[in-house]
C-alpha positions as CSV (number, residue, x, y, z in Angstrom):
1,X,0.0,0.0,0.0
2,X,3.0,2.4,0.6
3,X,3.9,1.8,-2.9
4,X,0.8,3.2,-4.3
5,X,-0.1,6.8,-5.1
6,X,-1.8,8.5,-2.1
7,X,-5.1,10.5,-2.5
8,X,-6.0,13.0,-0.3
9,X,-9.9,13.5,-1.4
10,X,-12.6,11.2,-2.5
11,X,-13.8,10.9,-6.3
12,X,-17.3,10.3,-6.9
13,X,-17.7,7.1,-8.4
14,X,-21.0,6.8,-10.7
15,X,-21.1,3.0,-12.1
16,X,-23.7,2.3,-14.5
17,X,-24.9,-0.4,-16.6
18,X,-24.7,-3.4,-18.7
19,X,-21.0,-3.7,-21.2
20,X,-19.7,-0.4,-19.4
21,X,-20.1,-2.1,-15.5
22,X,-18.0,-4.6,-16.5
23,X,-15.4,-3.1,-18.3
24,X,-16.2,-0.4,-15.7
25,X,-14.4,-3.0,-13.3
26,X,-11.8,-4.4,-15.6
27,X,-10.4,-0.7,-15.7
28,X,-10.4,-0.6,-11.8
29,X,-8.7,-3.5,-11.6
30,X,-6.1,-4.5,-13.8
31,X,-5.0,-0.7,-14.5
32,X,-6.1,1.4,-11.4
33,X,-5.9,-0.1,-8.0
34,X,-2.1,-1.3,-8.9
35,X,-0.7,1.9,-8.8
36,X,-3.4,4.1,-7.1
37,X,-4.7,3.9,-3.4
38,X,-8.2,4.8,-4.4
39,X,-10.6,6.9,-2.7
40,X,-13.8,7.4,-4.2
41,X,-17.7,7.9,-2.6
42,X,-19.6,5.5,-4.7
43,X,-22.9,5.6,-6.4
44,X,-24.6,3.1,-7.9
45,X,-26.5,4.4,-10.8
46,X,-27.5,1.2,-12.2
47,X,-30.8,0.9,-13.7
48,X,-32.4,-1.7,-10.5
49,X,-30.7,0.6,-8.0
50,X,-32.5,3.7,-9.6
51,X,-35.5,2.0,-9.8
52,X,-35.2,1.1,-6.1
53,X,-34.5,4.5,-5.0
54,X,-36.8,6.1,-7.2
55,X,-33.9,7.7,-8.8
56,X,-33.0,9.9,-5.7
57,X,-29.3,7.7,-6.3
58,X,-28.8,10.0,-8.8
59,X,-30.0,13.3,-7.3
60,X,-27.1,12.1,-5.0
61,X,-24.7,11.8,-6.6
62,X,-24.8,15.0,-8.8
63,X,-24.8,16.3,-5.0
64,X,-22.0,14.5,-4.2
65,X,-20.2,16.4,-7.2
66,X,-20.7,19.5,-6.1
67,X,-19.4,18.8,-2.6
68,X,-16.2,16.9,-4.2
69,X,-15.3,18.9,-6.9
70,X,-14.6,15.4,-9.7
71,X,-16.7,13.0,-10.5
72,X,-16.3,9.5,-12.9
73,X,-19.2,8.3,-14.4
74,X,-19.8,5.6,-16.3
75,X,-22.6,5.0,-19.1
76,X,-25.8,4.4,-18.2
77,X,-29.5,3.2,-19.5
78,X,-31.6,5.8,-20.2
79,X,-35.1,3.7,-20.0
80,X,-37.7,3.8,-22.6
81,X,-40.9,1.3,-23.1
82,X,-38.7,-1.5,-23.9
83,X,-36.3,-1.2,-21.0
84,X,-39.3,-0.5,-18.2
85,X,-40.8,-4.0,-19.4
86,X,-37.3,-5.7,-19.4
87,X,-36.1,-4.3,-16.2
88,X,-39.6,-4.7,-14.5
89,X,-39.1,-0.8,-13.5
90,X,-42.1,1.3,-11.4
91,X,-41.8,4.3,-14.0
92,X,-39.7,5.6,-17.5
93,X,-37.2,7.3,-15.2
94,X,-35.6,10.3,-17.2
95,X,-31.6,10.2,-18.6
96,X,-29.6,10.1,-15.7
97,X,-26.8,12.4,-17.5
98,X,-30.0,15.2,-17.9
99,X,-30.5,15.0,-14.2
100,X,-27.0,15.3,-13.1
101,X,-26.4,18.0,-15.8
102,X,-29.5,20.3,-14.4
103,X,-27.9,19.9,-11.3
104,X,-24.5,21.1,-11.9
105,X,-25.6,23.1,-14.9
106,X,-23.0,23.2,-16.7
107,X,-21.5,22.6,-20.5
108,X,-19.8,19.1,-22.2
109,X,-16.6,18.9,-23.9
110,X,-16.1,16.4,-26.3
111,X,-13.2,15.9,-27.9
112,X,-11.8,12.6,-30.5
113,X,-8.9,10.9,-29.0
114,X,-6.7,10.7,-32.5
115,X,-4.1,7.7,-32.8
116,X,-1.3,6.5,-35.6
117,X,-3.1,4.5,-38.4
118,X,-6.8,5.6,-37.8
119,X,-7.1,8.5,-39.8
120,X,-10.7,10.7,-39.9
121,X,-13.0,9.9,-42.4
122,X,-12.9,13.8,-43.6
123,X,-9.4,14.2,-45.2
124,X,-9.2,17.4,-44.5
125,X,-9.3,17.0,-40.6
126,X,-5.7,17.3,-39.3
127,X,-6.7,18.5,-35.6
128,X,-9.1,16.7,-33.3
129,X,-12.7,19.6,-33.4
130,X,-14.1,19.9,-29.9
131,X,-17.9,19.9,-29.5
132,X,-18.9,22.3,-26.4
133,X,-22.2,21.1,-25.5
134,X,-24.3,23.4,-23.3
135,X,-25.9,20.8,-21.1
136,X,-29.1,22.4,-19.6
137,X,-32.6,23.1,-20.5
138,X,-34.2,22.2,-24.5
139,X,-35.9,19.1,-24.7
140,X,-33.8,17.7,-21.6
141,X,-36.2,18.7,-19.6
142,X,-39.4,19.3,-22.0
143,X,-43.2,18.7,-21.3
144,X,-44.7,17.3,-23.7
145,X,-48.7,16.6,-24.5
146,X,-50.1,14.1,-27.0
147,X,-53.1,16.1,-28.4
148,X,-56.2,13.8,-28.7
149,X,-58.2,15.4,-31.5
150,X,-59.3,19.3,-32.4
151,X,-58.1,22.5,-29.8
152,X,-56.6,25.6,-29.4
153,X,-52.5,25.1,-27.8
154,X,-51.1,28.5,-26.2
155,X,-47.9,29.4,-24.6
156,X,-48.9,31.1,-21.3
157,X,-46.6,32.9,-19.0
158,X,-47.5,34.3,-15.8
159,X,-45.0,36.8,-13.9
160,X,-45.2,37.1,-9.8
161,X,-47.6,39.4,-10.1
162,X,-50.2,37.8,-11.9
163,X,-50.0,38.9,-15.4
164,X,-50.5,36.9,-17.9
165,X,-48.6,36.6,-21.7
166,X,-50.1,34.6,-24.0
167,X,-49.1,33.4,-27.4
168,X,-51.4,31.0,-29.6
169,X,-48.8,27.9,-30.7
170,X,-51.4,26.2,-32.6
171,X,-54.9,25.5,-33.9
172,X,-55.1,21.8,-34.1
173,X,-58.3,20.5,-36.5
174,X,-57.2,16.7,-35.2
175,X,-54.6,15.2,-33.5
176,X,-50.9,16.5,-32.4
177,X,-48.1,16.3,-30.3
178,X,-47.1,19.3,-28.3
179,X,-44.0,20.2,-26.7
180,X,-42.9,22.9,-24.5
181,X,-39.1,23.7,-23.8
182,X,-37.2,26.7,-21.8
183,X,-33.8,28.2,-20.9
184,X,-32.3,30.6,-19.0
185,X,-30.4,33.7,-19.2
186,X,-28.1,32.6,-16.4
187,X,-27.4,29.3,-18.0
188,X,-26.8,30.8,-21.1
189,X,-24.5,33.3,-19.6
190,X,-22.5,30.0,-17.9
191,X,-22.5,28.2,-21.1
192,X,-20.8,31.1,-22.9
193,X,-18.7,32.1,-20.1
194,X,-17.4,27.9,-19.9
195,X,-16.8,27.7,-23.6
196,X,-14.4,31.3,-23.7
197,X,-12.7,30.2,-20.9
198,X,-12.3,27.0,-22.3
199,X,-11.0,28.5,-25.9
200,X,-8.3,30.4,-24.4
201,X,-6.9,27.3,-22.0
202,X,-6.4,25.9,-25.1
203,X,-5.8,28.4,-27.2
204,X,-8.4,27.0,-30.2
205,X,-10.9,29.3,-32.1
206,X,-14.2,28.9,-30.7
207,X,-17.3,28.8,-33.2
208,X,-20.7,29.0,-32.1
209,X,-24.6,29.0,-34.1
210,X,-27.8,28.6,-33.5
211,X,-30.7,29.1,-36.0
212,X,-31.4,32.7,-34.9
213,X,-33.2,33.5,-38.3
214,X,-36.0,30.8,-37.8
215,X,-35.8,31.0,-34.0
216,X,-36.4,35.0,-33.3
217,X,-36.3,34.8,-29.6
218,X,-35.2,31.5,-28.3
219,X,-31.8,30.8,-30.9
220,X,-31.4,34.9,-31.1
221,X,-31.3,34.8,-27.0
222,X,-28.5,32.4,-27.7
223,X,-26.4,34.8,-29.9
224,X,-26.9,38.1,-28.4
225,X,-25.6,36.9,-25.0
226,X,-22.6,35.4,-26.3
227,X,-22.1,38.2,-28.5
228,X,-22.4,40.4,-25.5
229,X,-20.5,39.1,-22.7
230,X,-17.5,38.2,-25.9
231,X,-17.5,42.1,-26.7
232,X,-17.3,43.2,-22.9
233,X,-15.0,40.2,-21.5
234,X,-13.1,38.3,-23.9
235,X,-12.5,40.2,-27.0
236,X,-9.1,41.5,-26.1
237,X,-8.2,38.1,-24.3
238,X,-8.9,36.3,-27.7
239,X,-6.8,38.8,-29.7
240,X,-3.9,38.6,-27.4
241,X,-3.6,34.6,-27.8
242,X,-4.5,35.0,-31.5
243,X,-7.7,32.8,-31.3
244,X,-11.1,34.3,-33.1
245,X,-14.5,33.5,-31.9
246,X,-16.8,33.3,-34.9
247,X,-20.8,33.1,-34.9
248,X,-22.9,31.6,-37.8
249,X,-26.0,29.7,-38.6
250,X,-26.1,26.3,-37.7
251,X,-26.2,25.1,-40.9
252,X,-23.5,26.7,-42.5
253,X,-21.4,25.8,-39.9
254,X,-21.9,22.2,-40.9
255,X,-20.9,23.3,-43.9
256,X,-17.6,25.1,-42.5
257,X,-16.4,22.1,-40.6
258,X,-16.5,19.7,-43.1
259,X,-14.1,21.7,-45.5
260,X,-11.6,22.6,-42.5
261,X,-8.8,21.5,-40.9
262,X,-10.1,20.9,-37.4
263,X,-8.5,22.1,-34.3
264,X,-11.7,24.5,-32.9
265,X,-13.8,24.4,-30.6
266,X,-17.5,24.0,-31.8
267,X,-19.6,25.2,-29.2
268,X,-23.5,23.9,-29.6
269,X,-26.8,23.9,-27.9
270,X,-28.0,21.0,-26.0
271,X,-29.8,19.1,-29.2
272,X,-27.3,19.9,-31.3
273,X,-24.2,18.9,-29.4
274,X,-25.8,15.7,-28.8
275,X,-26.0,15.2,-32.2
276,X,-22.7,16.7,-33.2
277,X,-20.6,15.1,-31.0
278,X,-22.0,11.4,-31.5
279,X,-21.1,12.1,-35.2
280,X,-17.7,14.0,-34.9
281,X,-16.9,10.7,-32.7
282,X,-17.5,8.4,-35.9
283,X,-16.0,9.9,-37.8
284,X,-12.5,10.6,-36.2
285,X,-13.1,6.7,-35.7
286,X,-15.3,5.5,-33.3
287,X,-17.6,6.3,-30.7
288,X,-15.2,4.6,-27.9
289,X,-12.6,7.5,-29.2
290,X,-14.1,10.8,-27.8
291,X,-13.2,12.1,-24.2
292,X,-16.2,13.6,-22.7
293,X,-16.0,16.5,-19.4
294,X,-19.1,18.2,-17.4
295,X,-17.6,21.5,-16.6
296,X,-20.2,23.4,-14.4
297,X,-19.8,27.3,-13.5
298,X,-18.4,26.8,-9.8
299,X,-16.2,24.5,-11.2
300,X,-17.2,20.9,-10.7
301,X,-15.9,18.3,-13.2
302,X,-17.8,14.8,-14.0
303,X,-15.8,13.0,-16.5
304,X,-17.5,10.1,-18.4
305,X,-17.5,8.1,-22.1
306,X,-19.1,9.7,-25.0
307,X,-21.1,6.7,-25.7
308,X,-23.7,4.1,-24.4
309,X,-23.8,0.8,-22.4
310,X,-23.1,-1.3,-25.7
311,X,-26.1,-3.5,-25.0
312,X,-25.2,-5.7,-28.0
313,X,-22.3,-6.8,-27.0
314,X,-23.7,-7.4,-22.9
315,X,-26.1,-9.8,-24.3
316,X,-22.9,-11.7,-25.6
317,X,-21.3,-11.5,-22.7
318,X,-24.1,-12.8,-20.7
319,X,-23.6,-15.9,-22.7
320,X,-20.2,-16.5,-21.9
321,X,-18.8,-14.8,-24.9
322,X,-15.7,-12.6,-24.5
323,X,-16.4,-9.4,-26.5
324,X,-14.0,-6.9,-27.9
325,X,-15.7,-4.1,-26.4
326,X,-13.4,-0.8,-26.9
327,X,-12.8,1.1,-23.2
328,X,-10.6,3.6,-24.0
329,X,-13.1,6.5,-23.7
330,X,-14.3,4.9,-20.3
331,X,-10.0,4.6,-19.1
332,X,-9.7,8.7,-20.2
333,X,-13.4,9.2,-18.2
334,X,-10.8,7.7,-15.3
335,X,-7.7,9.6,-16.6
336,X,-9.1,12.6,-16.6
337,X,-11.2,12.6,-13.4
338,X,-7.6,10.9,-11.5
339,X,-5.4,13.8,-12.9
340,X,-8.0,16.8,-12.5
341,X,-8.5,15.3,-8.8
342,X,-4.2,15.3,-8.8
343,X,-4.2,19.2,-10.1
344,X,-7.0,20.3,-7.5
345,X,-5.0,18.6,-4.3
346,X,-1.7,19.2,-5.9
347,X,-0.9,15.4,-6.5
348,X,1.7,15.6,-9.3
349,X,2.0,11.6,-9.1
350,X,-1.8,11.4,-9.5
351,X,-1.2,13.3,-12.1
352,X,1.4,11.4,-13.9
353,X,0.2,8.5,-13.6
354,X,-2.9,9.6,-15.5
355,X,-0.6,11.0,-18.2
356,X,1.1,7.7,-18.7
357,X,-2.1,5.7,-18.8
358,X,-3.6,7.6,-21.2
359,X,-0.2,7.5,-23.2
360,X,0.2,3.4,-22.7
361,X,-3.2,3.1,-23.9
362,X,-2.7,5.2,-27.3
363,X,0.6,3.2,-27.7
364,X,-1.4,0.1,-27.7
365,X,-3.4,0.7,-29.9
366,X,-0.9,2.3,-32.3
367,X,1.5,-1.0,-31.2
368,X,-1.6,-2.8,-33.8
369,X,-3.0,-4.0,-30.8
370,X,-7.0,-3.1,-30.8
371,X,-10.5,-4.1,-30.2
372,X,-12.6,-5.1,-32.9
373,X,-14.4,-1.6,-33.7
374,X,-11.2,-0.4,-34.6
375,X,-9.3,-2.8,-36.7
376,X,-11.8,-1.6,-39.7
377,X,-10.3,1.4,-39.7
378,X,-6.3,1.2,-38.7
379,X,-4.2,1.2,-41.7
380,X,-1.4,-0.3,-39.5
381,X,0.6,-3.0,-41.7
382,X,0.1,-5.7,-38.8
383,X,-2.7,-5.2,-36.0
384,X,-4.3,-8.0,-34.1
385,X,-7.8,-7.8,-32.6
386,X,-7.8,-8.7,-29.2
387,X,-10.8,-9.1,-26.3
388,X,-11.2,-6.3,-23.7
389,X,-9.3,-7.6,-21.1
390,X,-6.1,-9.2,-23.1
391,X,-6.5,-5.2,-24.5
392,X,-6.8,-3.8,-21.3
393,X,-3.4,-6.4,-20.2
394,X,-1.5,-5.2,-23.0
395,X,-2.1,-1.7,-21.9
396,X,-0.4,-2.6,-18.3
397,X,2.5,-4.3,-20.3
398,X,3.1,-0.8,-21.3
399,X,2.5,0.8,-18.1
């Protein structure tokens, strides 16, 4: 135990479900608890122990962050019909990521982990593009009605003292779906605030758009507040690194990123980060190459994989199959939480031995050893596809 790297304060631990709880485990095991005297409060946010709290587990937890500081969290089931039947659950409980995300209220940073012989499916992409996702609000945390048949839907707003605003949505002559979603200035002001900051600690343009010309109010609420507090705080920062911060329509930033180079920072709304990122993550290489950090305003950090539970492949492994599940977004969820918690207590071991996990793990992989989702792609001359855990050995060769 004296041999191990000492930690002063707890991380909070957030295991989740299915493919990622096992390799959740693997990680902790064979890489982790090795070097590193753990300390970590843990939550279960497994989709039987959410049901059996009635999801207060992860109220908890998000709690938990913001009394630690750093959080890990590992993918989770977000239930829908199929999952309440197959669990046996009391209710649909919501995404546990939207809960923990209006708690801490803060904005995602995705960025592709890039590696010898896996080269982005846009030629043009020689940087990794970061997706800054602001993480509150939209249809996160919508109300929704299903309209039975003919009505009048309005937006209605009452202020504290009593008046009323009213705006007819729609005239239904049959039936509908109707959704209702919000933000908030502050919110906005902490996404925009988190994703300048952000820019200039790395020193990458940032980009930002919304569809202000459809979207009057909501999108154009967006702009004008980034606009604004990029005028009045951050204009002369940016110009003194030599990083630009550029606003456009969504669309024709789509557009834009194809045709560059990468290397920015592409900040989005909730929606479309969601979408972005998942896509950005494919096409650098896979969805098990994307680092993903919570960053919240009072500086809270909740690392975790950009990707799901990989159900498929648990199914296989509930048969006594070994699957080459990749968990190298899941071991930088770890990295990342272990070196942030190193920086904040001033740990410079903890820190290092973050660093040269991460490192052992790219040189794996670029070594031709790899799980299955990436031999596809690699280019290497000789590369051998290996199970998770004879991956997740060869990575502690290296170590």
């Amino acid at each position: 135990m004296a041999d191990k790297i000492q930690m002063k304060t707890p991380l909070v631990e957030m295991d989740g479900d299915e493919m990622t709880r096992v390799l959740w485990k693997m990680i902790k095991d064979i890489l982790i608890l090795p070097y590193v005297d753990l300390k970590t409060e843990y939550y279960d946010l497994g989709m039987k122990h959410r049901d059996d709290t009635d999801d207060q587990v992860t109220v908890d937890s998000a709690l938990a962050t913001k009394k630690y500081g750093v959080a890990v969290k590992c993918a989770t089931i977000t239930a829908n019909a199929a999952r309440v039947k197959e669990y046996n659950l009391k209710k649909m409980w919501p995404s546990p990521n939207g809960t923990i995300r209006a708690i801490l209220d803060g904005t995602v940073f995705r960025k592709p982990i890039m590696v010898k012989g896996i080269h982005p499916l846009i030629p043009t992409w020689e940087k990794p593009i970061t997706i800054a996702r602001h993480a509150y609000g939209d249809i996160y945390k919508n109300t929704e009605i299903r309209v039975p048949g003919a009505g009048k839907a309005e937006l209605l707003f009452t202020d504290d003292q009593g008046n009323e605003t009213r705006k007819t949505v729609m005239d239904f002559t049959g039936a509908g779906i109707l959704q209702g979603v919000y933000n908030t200035d502050e919110s906005i002001r902490n996404f925009a605030h988190s994703c300048f900051n952000y820019a200039l600690e790395q020193k990458e343009d940032l980009w930002f758009a919304t569809k202000d010309t459809v979207s009057k109010i909501y999108d154009h609420r967006f702009k004008d507040i980034f606009q604004e507090i990029y005028d009045t705080e951050y204009k002369e920062k940016f110009e003194a690194v030599g990083i630009e911060y550029f606003y456009t329509l969504i669309d024709d930033v789509v557009a834009r990123v194809v045709r560059s180079k990468g290397g920015m920072i592409w900040a989005c709304k909730n929606y479309d980060g969601d979408v972005m990122s998942d896509m950005m993550a494919t096409a650098f290489g896979s969805l098990a190459m994307m680092t993903s950090v919570l960053v919240s305003p009072d500086g809270c950090y909740e690392y975790e994989a950009a990707h799901g539970t990989v159900q498929r492949h648990y199914y296989r492994y509930l048969k006594g199959e070994k699957t080459s599940t990749n968990p190298v977004a899941t071991i930088f969820a770890w990295t990342g939480a272990l070196c942030k918690r190193g920086q904040l207590d001033d740990i410079p071991a903890l820190m290092g031995f973050a660093d040269r996990l991460e490192k052992a793990t790219i040189q794996t992989i670029e070594d031709g050893v790899m799980t299955g989702d990436l031999l596809g792609v690699s280019d290497l001359p000789d590369k051998k596809k290996v199970n998770s855990e004879e991956f997740m050995q060869a990575i502690a060769k290296r170590m």
